[in-house]
C-alpha positions in Angstrom: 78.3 98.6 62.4 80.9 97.0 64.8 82.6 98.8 66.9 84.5 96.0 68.8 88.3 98.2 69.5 91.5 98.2 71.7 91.3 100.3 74.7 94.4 101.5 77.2 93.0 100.9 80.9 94.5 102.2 83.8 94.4 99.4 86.6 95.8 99.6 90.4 97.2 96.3 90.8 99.1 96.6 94.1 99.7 99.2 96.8 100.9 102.3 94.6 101.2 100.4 91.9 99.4 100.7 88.0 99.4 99.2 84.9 98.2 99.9 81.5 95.9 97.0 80.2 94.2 96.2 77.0 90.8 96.0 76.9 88.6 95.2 73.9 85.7 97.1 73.4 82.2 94.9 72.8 80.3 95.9 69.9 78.2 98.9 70.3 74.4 97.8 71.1 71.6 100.4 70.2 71.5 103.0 72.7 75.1 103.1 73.4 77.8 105.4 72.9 81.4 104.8 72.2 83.3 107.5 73.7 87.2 108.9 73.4 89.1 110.3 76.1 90.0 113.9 76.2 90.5 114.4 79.6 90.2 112.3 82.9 90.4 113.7 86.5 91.7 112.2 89.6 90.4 113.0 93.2 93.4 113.4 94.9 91.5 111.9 98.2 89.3 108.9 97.3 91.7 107.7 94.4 94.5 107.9 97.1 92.7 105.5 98.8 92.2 103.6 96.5 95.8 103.2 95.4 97.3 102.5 98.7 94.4 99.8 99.3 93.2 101.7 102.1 89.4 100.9 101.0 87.4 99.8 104.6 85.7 96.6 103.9 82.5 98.3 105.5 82.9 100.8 102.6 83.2 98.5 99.5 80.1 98.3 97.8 79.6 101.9 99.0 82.9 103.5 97.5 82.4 101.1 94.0 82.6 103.7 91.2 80.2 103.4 88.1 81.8 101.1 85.0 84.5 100.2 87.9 86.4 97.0 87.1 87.5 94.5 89.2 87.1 94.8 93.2 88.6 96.6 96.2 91.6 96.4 96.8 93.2 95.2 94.3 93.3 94.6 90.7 91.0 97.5 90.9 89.8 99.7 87.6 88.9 103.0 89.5 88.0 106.6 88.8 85.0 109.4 87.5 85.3 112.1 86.1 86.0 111.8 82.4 85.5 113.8 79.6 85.6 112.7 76.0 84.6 113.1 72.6 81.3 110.6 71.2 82.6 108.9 68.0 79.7 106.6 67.2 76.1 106.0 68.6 72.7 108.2 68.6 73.2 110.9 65.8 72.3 114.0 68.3 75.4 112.8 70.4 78.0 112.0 67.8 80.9 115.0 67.9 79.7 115.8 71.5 82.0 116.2 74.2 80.6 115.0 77.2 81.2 113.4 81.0 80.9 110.4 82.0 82.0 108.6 85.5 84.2 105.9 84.6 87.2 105.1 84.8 90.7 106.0 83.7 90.4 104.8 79.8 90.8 106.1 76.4 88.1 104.8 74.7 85.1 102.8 76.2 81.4 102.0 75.7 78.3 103.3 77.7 74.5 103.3 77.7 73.8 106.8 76.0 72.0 107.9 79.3 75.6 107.8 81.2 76.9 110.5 79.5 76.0 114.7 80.1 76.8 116.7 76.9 78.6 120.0 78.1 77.7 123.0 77.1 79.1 124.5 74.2 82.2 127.0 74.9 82.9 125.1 77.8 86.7 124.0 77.9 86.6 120.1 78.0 89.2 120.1 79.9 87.4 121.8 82.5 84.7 119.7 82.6 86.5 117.0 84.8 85.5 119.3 87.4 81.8 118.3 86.8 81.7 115.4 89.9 83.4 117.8 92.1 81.4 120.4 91.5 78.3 117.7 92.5 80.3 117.0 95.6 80.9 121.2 96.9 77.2 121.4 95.4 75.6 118.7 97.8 78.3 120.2 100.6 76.9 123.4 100.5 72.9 122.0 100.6 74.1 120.5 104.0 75.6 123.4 105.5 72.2 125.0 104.8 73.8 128.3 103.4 72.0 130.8 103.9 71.6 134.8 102.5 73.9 137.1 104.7 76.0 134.1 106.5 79.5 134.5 107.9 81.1 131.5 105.9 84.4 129.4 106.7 86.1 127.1 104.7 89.2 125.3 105.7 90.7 123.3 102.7 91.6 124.9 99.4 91.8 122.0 97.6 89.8 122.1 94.1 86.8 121.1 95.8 87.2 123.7 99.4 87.8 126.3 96.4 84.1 125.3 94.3 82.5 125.0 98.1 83.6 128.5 98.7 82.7 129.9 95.1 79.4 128.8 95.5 78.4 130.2 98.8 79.9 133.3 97.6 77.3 133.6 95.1 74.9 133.7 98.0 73.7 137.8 98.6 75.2 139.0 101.8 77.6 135.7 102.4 81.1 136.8 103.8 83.1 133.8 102.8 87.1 132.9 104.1 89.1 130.0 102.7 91.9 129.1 104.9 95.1 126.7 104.0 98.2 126.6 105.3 99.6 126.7 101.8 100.4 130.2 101.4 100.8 129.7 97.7 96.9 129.2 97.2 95.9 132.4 98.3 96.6 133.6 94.6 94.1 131.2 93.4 91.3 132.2 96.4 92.3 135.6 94.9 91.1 135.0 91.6 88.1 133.8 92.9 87.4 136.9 94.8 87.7 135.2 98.7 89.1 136.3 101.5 92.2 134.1 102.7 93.3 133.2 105.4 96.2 130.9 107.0 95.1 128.9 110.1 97.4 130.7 112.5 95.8 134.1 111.0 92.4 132.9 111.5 90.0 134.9 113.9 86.4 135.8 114.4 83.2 133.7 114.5 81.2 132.6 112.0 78.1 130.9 110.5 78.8 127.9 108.8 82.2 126.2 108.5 83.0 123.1 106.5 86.3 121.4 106.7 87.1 120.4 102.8 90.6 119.3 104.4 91.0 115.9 105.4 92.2 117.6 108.4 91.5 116.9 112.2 92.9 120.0 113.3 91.1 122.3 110.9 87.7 120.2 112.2 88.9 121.0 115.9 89.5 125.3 114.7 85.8 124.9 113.4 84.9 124.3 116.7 86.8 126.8 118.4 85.8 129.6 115.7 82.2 128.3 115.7 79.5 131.2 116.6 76.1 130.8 118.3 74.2 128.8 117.2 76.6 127.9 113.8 76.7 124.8 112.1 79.6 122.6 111.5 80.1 120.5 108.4 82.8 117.4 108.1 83.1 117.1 104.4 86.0 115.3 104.2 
């Protein structure tokens, strides 16, 4: 059966500037899935980027997204971390919600194997979270986070917040998230970490990972950096 549609794009087409574009769809090919937004997330960091045109050359083909259209900087189809409902392709997906990394789009076409199905009871809307939680997830493999280690994160941006979730969960870990938004510590609250602004800061500790795009939290890493600790830049 066809399945050759309209689609709404979001393209960057100049320095913080977007436009909606139609798109049509190509037929679906076996294997493929046609998928409908539900949700789609935007990294407040690399899609910043992206939108002021601030892309390094060196950093192109590097920074090029999956499904991305066009090229850096500009007309540029950008994002990944969407989450949609499958309305046609291999019976055991159809009616799944699932994520996908492409782009800002309300419907579009995939090979079946580009798409995760969440679990069930999982809000979808939470499921934009997926890539960042990939990101804090390979953050915390390079920290080397370890049972019993004095932990310090200094960004609590969504992905400082699943960094320090996660090496909460390891037995023993003493975790702090600092910010000098006062207004997150509700949030590091409901996440059961200790917070901390960075003129409050004090001790030593383990591991510290600066989620903050921040030069002077990567300086206070040094400075609050115990024997021996090691010092991520995961900015």
């Amino acid at each position: 059966m066809s399945s050759s549609v309209n689609a709404n794009a979001l393209w960057i087409v100049d320095t913080d500037r977007c436009e909606l574009r139609d798109e049509i769809l190509p037929d679906l090919e076996d294997g493929a899935v046609r998928v409908r937004m539900l949700y789609s997330g935007v990294s407040r960091g690399t899609e910043r980027l992206v939108l002021q045109g601030k892309v390094p050359p060196s950093e192109a083909e590097r920074m090029r997204g999956p499904h991305m259209g066009g090229d850096f900087p500009f007309p540029v189809k950008y994002g990944y971390a969407a989450v949609g409902r499958v309305e046609e392709g291999p019976s055991p997906l159809v009616g799944r919600v699932v994520f996908c990394l492409h782009p800002h789009q309300d419907m579009f076409i995939v090979p079946a194997s580009a798409v995760t199905p969440l679990p069930e009871g999982l809000p979808a809307e939470r499921g934009v979270l997926a890539a960042n939680m990939e990101t804090a997830l390979n953050i915390v493999w390079d920290a080397k986070v370890t049972a019993g280690d004095r932990v310090c994160v200094f960004g609590a941006g969504v992905v400082g917040l699943l960094v320090a979730h996660l090496c909460a969960g390891m037995p023993g870990s003493e975790v702090t998230l600092v910010d000098p938004e006062t207004s997150r510590r509700a949030i590091a609250d409901g996440f059961d970490l200790r917070f901390e602004t960075p003129s409050s800061l004090d001790g030593e500790f383990d591991v510290l990972i600066n989620a903050s795009a921040s030069d002077a939290a990567l300086g206070q890493a040094i400075n609050h950096a115990g024997f021996e600790a090691r010092i991520v830049e995961a900015s």
